[in-house]
Backbone of each chain as ProteinMPNN parsed JSONL, in Angstrom:
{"seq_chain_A": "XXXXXXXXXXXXXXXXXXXXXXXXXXXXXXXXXXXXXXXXXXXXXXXXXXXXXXXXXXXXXXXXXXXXXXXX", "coords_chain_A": {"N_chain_A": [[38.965, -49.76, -34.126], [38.166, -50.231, -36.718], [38.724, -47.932, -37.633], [36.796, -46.606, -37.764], [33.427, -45.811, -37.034], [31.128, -46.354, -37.858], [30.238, -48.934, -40.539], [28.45, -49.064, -44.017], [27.857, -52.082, -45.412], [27.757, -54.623, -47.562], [26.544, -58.088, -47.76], [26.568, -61.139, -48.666], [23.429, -63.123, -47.954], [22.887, -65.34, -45.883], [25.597, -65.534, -44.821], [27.435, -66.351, -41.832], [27.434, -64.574, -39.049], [30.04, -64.963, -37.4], [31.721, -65.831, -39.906], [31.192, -63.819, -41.364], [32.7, -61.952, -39.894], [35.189, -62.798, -39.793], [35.744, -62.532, -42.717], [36.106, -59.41, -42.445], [38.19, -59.232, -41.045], [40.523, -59.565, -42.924], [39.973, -57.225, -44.39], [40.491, -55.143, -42.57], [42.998, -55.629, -40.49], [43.526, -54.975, -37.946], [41.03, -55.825, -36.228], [41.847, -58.619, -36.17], [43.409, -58.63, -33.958], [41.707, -58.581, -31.817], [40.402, -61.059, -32.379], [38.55, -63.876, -31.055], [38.117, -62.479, -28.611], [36.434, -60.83, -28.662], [32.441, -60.3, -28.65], [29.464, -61.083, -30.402], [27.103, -58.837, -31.799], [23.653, -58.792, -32.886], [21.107, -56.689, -33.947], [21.271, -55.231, -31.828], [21.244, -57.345, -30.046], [23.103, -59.867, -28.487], [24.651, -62.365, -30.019], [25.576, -65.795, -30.887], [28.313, -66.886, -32.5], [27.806, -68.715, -34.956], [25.368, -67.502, -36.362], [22.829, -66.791, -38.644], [23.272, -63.986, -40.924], [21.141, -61.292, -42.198], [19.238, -59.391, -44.443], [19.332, -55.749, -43.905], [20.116, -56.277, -41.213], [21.767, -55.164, -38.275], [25.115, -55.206, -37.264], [26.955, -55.713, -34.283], [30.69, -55.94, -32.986], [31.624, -56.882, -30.295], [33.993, -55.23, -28.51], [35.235, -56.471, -24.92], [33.907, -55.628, -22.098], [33.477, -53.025, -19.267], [33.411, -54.009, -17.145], [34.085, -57.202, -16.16], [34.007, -61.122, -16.104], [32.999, -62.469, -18.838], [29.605, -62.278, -20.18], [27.426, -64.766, -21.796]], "CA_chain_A": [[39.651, -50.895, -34.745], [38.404, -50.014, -38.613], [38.9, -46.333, -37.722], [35.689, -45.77, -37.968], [32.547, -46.121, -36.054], [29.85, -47.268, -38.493], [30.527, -48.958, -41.663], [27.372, -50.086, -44.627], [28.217, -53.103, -46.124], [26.945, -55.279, -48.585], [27.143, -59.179, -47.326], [26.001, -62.717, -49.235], [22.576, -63.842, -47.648], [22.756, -66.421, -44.93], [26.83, -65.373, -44.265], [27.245, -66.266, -40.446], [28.182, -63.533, -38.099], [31.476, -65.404, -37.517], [32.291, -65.593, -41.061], [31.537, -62.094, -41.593], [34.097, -61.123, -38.962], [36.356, -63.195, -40.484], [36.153, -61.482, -43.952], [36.497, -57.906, -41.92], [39.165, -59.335, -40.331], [41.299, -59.363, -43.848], [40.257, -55.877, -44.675], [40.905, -54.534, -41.198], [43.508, -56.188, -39.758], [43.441, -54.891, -36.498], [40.604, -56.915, -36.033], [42.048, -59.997, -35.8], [44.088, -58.671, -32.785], [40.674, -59.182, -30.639], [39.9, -62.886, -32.1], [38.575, -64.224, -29.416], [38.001, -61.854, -26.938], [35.193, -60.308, -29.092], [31.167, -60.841, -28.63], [28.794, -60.461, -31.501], [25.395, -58.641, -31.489], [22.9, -58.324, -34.316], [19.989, -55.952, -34.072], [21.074, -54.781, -30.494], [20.997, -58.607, -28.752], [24.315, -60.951, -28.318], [24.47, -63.972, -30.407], [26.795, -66.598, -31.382], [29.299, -67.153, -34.349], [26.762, -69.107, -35.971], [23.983, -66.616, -36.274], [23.144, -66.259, -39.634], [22.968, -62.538, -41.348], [19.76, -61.088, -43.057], [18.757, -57.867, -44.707], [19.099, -54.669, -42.931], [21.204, -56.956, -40.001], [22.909, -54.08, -37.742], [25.594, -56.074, -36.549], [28.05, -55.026, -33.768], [31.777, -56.578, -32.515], [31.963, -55.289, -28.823], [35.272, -55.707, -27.09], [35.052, -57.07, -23.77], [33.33, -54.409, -21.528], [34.986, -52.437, -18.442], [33.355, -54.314, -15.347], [34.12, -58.085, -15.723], [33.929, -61.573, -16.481], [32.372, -62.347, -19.973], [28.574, -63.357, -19.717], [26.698, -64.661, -23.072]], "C_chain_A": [[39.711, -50.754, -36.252], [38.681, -48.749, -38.54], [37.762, -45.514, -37.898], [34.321, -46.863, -36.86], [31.455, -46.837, -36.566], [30.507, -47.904, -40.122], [29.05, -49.607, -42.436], [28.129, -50.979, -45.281], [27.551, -54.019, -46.675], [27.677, -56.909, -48.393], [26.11, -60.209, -48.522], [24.982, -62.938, -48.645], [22.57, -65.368, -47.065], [24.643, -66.031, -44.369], [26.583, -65.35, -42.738], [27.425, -64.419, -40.386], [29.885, -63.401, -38.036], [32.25, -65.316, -38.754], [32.171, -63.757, -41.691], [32.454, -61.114, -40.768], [35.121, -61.528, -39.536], [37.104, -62.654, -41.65], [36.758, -60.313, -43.206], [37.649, -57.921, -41.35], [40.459, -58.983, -41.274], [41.095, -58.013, -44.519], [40.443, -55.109, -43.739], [41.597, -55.125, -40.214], [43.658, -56.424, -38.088], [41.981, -55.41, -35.585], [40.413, -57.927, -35.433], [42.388, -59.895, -34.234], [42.768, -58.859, -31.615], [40.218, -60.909, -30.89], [39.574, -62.953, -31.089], [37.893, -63.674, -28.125], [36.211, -60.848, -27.271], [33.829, -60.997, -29.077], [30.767, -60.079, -30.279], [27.371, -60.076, -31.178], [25.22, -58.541, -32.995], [21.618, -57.659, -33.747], [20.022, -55.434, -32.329], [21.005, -56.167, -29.326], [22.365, -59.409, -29.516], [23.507, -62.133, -29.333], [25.536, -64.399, -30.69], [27.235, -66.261, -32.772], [28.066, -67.763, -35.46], [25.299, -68.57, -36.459], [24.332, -65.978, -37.654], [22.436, -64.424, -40.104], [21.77, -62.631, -42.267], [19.827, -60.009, -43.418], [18.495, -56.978, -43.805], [19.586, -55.291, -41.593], [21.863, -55.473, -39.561], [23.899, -54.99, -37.037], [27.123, -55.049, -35.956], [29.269, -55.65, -33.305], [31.752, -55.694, -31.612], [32.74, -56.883, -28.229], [34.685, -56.154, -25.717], [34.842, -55.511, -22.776], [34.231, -54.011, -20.236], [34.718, -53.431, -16.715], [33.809, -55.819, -14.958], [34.23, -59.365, -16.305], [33.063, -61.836, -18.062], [31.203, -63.457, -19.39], [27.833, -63.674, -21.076], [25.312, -65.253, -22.771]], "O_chain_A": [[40.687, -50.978, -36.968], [38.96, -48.294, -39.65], [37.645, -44.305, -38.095], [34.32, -47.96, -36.302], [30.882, -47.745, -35.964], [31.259, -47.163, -40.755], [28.434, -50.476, -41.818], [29.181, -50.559, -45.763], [26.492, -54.255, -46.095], [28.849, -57.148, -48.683], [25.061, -59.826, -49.04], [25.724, -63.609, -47.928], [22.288, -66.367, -47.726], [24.816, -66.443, -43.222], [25.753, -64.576, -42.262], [27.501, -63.5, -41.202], [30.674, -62.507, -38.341], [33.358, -64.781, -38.734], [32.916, -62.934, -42.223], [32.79, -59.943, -40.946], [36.018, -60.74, -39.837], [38.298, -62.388, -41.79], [37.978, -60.195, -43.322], [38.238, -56.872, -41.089], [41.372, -58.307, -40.799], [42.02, -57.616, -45.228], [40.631, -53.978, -44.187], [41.077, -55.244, -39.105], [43.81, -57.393, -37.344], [41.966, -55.339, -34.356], [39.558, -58.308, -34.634], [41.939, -60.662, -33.382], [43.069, -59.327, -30.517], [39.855, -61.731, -30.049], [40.04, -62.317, -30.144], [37.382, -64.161, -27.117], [35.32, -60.438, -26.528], [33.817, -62.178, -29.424], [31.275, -59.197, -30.97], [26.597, -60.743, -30.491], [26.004, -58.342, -33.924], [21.073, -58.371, -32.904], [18.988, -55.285, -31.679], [20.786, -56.065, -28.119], [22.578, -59.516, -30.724], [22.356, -62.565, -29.383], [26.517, -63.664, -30.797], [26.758, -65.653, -33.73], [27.635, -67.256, -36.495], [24.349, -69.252, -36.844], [25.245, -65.224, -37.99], [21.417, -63.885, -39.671], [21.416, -63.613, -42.919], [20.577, -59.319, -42.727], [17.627, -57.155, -42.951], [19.334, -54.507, -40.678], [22.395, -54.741, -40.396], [23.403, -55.604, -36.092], [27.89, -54.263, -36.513], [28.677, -56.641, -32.877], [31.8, -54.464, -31.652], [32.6, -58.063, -27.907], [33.459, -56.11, -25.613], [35.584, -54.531, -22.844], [35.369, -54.444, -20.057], [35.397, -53.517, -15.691], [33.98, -56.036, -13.758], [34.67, -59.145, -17.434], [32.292, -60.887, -18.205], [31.277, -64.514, -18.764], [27.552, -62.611, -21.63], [24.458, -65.308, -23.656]]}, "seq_chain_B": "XXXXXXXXXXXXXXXXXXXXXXXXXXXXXXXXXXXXXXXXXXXXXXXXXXXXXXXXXXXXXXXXXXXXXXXXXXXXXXXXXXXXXXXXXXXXXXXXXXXXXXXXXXXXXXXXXXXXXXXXXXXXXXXXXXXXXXXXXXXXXXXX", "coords_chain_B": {"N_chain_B": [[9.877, -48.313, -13.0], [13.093, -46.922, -14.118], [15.463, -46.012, -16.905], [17.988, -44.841, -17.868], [20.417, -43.462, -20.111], [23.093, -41.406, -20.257], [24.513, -38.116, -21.169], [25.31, -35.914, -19.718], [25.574, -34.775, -15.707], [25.061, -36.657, -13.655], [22.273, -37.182, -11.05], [21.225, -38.275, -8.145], [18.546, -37.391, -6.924], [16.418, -37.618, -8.111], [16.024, -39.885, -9.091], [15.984, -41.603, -6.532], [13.061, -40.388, -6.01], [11.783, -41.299, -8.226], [11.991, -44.202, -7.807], [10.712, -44.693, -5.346], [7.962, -45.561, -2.887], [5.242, -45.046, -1.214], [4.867, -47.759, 0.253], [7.333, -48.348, 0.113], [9.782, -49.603, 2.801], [12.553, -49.239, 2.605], [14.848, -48.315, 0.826], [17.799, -48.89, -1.363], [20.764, -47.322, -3.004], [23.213, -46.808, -5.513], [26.263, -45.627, -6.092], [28.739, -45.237, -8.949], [31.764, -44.172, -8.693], [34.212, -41.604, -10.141], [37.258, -42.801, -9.201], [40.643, -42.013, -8.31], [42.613, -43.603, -8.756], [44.236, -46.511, -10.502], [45.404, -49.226, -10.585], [48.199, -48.89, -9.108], [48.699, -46.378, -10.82], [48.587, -42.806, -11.383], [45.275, -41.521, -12.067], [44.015, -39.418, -14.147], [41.467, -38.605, -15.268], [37.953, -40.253, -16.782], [37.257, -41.839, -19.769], [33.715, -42.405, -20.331], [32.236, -44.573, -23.482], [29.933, -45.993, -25.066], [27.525, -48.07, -26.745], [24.971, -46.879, -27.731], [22.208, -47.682, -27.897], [21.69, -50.571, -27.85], [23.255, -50.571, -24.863], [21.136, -49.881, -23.515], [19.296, -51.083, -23.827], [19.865, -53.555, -22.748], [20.232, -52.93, -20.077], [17.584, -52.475, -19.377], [16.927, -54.983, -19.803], [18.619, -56.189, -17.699], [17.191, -54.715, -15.357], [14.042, -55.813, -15.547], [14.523, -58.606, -14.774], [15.801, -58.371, -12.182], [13.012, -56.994, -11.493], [11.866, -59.778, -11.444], [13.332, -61.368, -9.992], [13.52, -60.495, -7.038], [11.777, -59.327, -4.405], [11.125, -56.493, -5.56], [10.379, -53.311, -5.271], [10.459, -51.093, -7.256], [12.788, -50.193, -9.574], [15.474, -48.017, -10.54], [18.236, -47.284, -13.359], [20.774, -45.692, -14.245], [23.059, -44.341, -16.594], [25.992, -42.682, -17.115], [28.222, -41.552, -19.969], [30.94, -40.276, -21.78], [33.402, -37.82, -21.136], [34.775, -37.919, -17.814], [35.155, -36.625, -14.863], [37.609, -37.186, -12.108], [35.794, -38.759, -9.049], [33.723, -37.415, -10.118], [30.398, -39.293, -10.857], [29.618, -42.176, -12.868], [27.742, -44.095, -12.749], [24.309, -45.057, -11.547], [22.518, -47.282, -9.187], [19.465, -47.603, -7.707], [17.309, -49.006, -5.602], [14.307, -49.975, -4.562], [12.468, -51.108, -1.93], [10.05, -53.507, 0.285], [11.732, -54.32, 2.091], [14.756, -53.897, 3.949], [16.676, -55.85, 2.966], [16.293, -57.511, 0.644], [16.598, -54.72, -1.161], [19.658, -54.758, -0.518], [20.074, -56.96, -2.252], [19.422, -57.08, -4.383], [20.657, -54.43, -5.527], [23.134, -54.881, -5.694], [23.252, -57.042, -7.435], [22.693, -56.074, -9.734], [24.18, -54.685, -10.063], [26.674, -55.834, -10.638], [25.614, -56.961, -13.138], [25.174, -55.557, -15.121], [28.229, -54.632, -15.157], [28.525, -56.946, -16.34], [27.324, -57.083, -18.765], [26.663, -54.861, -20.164], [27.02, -53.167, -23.234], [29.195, -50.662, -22.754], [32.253, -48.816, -22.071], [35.168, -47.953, -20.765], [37.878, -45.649, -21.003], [41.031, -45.301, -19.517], [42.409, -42.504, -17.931], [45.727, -41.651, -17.864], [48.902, -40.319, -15.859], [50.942, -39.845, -18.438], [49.224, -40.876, -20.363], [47.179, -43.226, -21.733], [44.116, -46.097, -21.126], [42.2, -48.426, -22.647], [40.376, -50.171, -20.36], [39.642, -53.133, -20.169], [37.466, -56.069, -18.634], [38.707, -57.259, -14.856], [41.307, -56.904, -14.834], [43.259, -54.143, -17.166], [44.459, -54.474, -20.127], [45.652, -53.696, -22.486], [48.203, -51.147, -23.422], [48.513, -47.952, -24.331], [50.64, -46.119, -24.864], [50.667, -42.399, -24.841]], "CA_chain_B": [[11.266, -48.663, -13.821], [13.758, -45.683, -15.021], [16.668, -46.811, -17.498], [19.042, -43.533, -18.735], [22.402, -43.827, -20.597], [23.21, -39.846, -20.712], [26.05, -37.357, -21.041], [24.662, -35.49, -18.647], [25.539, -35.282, -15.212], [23.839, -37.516, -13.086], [21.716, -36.659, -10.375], [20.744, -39.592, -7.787], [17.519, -37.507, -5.712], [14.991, -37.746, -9.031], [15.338, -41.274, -9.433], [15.264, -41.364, -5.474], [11.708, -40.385, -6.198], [11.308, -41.894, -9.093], [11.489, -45.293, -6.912], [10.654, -44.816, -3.584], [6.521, -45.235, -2.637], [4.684, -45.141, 0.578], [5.006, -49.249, 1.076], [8.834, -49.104, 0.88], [10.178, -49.195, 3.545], [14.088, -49.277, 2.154], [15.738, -47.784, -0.871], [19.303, -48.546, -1.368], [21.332, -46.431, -3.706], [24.709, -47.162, -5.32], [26.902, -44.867, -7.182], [30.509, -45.732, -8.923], [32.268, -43.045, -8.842], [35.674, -41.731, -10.519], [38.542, -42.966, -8.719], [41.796, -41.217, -8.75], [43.867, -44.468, -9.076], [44.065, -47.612, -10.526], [46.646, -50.339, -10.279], [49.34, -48.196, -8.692], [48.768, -45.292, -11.512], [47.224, -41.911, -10.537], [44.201, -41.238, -13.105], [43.518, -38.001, -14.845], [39.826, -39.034, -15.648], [37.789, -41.489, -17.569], [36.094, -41.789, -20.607], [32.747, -43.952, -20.833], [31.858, -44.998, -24.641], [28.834, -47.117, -24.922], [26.87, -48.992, -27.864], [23.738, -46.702, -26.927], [20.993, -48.589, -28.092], [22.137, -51.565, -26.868], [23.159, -50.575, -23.578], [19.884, -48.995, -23.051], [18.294, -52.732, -24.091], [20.287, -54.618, -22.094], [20.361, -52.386, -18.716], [16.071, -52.452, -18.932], [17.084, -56.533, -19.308], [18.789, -56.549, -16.304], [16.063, -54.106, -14.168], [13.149, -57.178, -15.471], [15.325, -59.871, -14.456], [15.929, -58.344, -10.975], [12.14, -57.331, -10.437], [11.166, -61.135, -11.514], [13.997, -62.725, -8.81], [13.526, -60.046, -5.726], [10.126, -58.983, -4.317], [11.341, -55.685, -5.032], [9.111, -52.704, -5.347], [11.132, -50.87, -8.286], [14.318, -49.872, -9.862], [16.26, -47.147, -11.406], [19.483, -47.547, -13.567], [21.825, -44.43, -15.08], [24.561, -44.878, -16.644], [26.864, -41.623, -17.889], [29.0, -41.493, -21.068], [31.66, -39.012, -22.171], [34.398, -37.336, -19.972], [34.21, -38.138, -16.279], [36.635, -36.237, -13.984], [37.546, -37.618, -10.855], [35.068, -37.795, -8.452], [32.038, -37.641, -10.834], [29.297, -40.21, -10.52], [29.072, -42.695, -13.506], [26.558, -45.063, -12.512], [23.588, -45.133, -10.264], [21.567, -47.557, -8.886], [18.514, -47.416, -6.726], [16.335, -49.698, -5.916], [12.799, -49.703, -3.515], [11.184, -52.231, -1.593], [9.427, -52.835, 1.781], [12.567, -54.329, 2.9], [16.225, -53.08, 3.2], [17.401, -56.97, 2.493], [16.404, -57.134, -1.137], [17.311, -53.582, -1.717], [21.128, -54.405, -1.184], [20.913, -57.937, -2.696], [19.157, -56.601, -5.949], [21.193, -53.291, -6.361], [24.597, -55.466, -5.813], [23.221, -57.902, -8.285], [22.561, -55.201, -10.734], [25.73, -53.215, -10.834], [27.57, -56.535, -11.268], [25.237, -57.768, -14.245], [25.714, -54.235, -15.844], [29.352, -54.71, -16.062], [28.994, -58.001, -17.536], [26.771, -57.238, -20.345], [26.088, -53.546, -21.122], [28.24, -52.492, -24.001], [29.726, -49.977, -22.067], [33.411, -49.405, -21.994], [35.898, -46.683, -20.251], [38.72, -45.444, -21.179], [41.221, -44.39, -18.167], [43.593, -41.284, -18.934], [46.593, -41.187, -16.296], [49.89, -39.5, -16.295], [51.437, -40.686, -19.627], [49.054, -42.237, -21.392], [45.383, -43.998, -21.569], [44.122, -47.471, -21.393], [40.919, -48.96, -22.361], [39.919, -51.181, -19.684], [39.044, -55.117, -20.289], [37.965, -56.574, -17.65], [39.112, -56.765, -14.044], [42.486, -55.596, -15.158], [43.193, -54.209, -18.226], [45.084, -55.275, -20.334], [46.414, -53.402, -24.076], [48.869, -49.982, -22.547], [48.872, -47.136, -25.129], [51.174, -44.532, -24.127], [50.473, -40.923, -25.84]], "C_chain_B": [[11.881, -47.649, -14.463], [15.042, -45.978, -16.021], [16.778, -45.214, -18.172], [20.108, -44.107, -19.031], [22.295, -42.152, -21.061], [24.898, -39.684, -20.59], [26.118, -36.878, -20.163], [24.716, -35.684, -17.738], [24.337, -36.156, -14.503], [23.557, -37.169, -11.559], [21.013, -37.718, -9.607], [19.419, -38.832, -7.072], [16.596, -37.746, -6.828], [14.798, -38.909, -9.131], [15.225, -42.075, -8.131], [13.996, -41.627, -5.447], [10.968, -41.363, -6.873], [10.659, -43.749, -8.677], [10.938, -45.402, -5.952], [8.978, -44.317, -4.209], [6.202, -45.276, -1.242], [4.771, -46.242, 1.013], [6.577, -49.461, 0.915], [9.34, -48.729, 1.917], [12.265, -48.951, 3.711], [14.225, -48.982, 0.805], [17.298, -47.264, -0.345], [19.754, -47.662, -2.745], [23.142, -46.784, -3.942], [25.242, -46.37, -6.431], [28.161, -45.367, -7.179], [30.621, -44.656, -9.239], [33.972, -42.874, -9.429], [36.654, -41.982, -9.497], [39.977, -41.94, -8.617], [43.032, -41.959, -9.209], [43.549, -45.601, -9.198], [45.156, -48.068, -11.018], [48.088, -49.672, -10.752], [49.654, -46.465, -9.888], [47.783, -43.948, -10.91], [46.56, -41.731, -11.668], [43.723, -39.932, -12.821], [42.141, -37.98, -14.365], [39.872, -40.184, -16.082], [36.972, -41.004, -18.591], [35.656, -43.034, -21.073], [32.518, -43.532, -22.297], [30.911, -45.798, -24.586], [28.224, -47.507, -26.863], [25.074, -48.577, -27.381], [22.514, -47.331, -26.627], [20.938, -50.031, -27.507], [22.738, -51.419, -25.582], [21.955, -50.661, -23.043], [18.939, -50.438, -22.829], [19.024, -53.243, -22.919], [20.231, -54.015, -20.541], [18.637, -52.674, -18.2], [15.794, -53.834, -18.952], [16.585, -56.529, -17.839], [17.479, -55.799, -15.285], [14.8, -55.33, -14.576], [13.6, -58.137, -14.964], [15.555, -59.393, -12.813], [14.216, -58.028, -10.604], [11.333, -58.6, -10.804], [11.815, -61.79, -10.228], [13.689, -62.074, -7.624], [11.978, -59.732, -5.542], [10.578, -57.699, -4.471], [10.192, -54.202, -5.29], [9.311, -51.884, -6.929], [12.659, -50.232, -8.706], [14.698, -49.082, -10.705], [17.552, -47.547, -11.878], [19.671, -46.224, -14.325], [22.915, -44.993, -15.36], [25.322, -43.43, -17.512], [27.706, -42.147, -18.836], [29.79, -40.134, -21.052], [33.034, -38.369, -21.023], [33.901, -37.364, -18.694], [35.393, -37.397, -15.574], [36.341, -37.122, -12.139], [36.718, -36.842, -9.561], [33.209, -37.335, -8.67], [31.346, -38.918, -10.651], [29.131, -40.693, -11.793], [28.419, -43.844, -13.631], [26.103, -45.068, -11.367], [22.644, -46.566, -10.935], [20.713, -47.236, -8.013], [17.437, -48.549, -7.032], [15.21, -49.658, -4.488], [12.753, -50.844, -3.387], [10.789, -52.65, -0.337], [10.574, -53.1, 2.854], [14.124, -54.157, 2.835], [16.938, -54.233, 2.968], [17.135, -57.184, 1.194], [16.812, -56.126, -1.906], [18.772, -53.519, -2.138], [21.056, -55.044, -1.71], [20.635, -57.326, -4.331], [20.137, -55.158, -6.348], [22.751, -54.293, -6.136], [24.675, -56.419, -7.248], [23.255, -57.009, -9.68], [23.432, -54.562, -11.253], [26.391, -54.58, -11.219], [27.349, -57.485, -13.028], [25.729, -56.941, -15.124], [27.072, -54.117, -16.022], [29.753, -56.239, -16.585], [28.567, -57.683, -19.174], [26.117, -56.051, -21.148], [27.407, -53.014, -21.86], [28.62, -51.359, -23.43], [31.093, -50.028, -22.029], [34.085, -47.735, -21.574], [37.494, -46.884, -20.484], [39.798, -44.8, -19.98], [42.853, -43.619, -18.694], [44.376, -41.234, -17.822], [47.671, -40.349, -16.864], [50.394, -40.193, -17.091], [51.02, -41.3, -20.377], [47.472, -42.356, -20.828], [45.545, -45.183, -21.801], [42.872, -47.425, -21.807], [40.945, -49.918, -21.481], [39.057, -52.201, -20.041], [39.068, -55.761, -19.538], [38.012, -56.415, -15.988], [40.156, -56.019, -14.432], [42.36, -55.705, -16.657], [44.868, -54.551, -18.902], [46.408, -55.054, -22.081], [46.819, -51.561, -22.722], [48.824, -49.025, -24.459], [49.394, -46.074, -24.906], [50.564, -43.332, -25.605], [51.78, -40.459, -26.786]], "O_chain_B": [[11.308, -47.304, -15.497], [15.893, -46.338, -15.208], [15.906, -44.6, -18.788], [20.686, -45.024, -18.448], [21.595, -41.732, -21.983], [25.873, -40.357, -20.256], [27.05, -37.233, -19.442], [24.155, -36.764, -17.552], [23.136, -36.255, -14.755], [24.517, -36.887, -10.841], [20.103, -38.241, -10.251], [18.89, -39.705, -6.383], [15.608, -38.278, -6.322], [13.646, -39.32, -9.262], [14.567, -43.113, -8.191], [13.556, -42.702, -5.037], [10.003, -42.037, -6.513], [9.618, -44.332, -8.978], [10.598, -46.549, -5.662], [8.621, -43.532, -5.088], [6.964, -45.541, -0.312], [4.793, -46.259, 2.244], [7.136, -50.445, 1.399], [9.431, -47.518, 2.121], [12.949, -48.611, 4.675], [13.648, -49.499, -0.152], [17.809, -46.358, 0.314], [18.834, -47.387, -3.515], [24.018, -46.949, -3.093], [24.759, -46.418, -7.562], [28.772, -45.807, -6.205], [29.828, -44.047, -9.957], [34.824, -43.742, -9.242], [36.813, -40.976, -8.805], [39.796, -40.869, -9.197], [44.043, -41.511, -9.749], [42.748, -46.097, -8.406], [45.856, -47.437, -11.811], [48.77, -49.703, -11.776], [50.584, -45.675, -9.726], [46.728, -43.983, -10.277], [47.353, -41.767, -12.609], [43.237, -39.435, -11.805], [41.735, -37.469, -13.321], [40.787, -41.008, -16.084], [36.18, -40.065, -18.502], [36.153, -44.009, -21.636], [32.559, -42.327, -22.544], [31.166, -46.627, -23.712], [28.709, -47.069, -27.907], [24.217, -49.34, -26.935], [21.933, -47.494, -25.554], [20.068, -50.42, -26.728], [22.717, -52.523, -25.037], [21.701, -51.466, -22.147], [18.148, -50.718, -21.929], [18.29, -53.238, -21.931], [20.177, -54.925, -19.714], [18.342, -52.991, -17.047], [14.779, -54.242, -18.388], [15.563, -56.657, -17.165], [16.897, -56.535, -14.488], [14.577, -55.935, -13.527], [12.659, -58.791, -14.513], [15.43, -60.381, -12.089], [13.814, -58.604, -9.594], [10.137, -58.576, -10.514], [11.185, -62.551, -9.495], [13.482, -62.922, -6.755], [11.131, -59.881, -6.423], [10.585, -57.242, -3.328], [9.023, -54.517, -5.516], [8.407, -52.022, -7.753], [13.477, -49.869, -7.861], [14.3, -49.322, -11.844], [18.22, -48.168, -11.052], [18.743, -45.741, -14.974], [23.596, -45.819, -14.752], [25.007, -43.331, -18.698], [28.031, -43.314, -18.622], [29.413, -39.117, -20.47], [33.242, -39.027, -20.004], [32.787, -36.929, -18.403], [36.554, -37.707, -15.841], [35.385, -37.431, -11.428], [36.677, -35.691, -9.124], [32.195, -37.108, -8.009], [32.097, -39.735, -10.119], [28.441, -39.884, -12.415], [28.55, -44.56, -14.624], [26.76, -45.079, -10.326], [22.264, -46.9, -12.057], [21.171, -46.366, -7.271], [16.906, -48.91, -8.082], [15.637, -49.214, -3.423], [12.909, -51.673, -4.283], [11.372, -51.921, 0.465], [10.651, -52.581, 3.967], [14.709, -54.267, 1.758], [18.098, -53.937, 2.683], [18.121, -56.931, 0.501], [17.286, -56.277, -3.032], [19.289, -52.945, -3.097], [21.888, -54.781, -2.579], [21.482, -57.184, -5.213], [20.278, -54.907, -7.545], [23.505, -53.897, -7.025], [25.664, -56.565, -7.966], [23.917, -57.417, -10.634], [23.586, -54.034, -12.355], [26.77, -54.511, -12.389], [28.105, -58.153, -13.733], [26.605, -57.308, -15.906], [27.38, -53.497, -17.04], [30.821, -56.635, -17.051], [29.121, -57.893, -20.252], [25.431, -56.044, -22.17], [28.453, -52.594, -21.365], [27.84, -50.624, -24.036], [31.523, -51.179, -21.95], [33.633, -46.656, -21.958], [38.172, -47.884, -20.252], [39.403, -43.749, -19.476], [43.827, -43.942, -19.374], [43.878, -40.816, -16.777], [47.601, -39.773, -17.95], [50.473, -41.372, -16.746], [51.616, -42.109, -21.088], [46.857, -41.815, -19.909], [46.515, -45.659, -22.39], [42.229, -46.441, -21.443], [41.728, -50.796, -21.842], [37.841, -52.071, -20.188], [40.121, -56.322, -19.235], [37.369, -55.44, -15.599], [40.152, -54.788, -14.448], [41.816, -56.581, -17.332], [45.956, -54.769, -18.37], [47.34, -55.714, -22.54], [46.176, -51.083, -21.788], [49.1, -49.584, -25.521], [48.734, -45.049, -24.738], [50.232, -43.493, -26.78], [51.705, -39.454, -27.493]]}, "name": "protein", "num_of_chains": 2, "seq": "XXXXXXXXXXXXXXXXXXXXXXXXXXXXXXXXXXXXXXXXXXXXXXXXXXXXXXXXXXXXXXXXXXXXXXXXXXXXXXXXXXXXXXXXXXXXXXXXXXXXXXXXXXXXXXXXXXXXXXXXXXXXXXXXXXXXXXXXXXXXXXXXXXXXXXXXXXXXXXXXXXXXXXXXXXXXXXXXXXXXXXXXXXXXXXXXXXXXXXXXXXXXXXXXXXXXXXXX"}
C-alpha cells in the first residue's frame, strides 16, 4: 500500500492509532482505499482506533485476512 | 503444543508425534491444501504473506484457547508462507485426545479461528492475473 514493507516514523506522544492512520493516509493515499476494512495492531496484539501510541510502538494496518469473517 | 509459520515444506508425521501419547486414543489431522480453482478461474498457485511475529502470537492464542474449552490432550499448528503450487499443503492441524469427538470439534474450531485472526494473507495467481484474497470472496481483481 506505501510500497514498502516497514516504515520508522516519528509520531506526537499519546497520537491514537486511528489518528495516526489517518495522517498516513494523506501521505499514502492508497491507504485510504482500505478505510474501513483495515484492523490495527500495536506490539503484535489487535486494538482499537482509540489505542493510544507510545515509544518504540510497532504498529501494524493488516488488511482483512484470507479465511473469513472479521473477528476483534 | 507445536506452533510453526515456515517456508518450508510442511510435513504432517512429526507433529503426528509431536501430539499423539499413549492415553490418546484419537488424533485428527487437517491439512488445506492448494486448490486448482477458485470461483470459476483455474489457479496457477498461491502466495501466503504473513505478519510473522504476529501470526506466530496469535496461532499459540488460538492452540490455549482450544486446550482451555476441549479436554483435549494437545495440539499442533503449521502454517506455510511463500509460493505454494497446487496441491501443496499450507496449513496443518493436529490435534490428540482420548477421544475422536473433541479431536474433530477442536481441529475444526481451530482452522476456522486461524482464518479469522492470524495475519496471514494469500495471494491467488490464475491465468491472467492475481488477486489477493479478502475474505470469503475476494474482492480487488488486478490483472498483470
Amino acid at each position: 500500500m506505501t510500497g514498502r514493507r516497514e516504515l520508522n516514523l516519528e509520531v506526537s506522544e499519546g497520537l491514537t492509532v486511528g489518528e495516526f492512520h489517518r495522517d498516513l493516509c494523506t501521505r499514502f493515499p492508497r491507504l485510504a482505499d482500505y478505510r474501513g476494512s483495515l484492523m490495527y495492531s500495536v506490539n503484535a496484539e489487535y486494538v482499537p482506533a482509540d489505542h493510544p501510541l507510545g515509544d518504540g510502538d510497532e504498529v501494524a494496518f493488516i488488511p482483512p485476512v484470507s479465511g473469513g469473517a472479521h473477528a476483534h | 503444543m507445536l506452533i510453526r509459520i515456515t517456508a518450508d515444506p510442511l510435513d504432517s508425521q512429526p507433529l503426528i508425534e509431536h501430539v499423539r501419547r499413549d492415553e490418546s486414543g484419537a488424533v485428527a489431522l487437517f491439512l488445506g491444501v492448494v486448490r486448482n480453482n477458485n470461483l470459476g478461474r483455474r489457479v496457477l498457485r498461491l502466495e501466503y504473506d504473513a505478519y510473522p511475529q504476529m501470526a506466530e502470537k496469535k496461532l499459540r492464542q488460538i492452540a490455549e484457547e482450544i486446550m482451555s474449552h476441549w479436554p483435549i490432550t494437545d495440539i499442533a499448528i503449521a502454517h506455510r508462507t511463500g509460493r505454494l503450487e497446487i496441491g501443496e499443503t499450507s496449513l496443518l492441524v493436529v490435534v490428540s485426545a482420548p477421544h475422536r469427538r473433541e479431536t474433530f470439534e477442536a481441529c475444526q474450531h481451530a482452522v476456522n479461528r486461524i482464518k479469522e485472526i492470524a495475519p496471514i494473507w494469500k495471494k491467488e495467481v490464475w491465468e491472467g492475473g492475481e488477486t489477493w484474497l479478502e475474505g470469503k470472496d475476494q474482492t480487488t481483481l488486478q490483472p498483470q
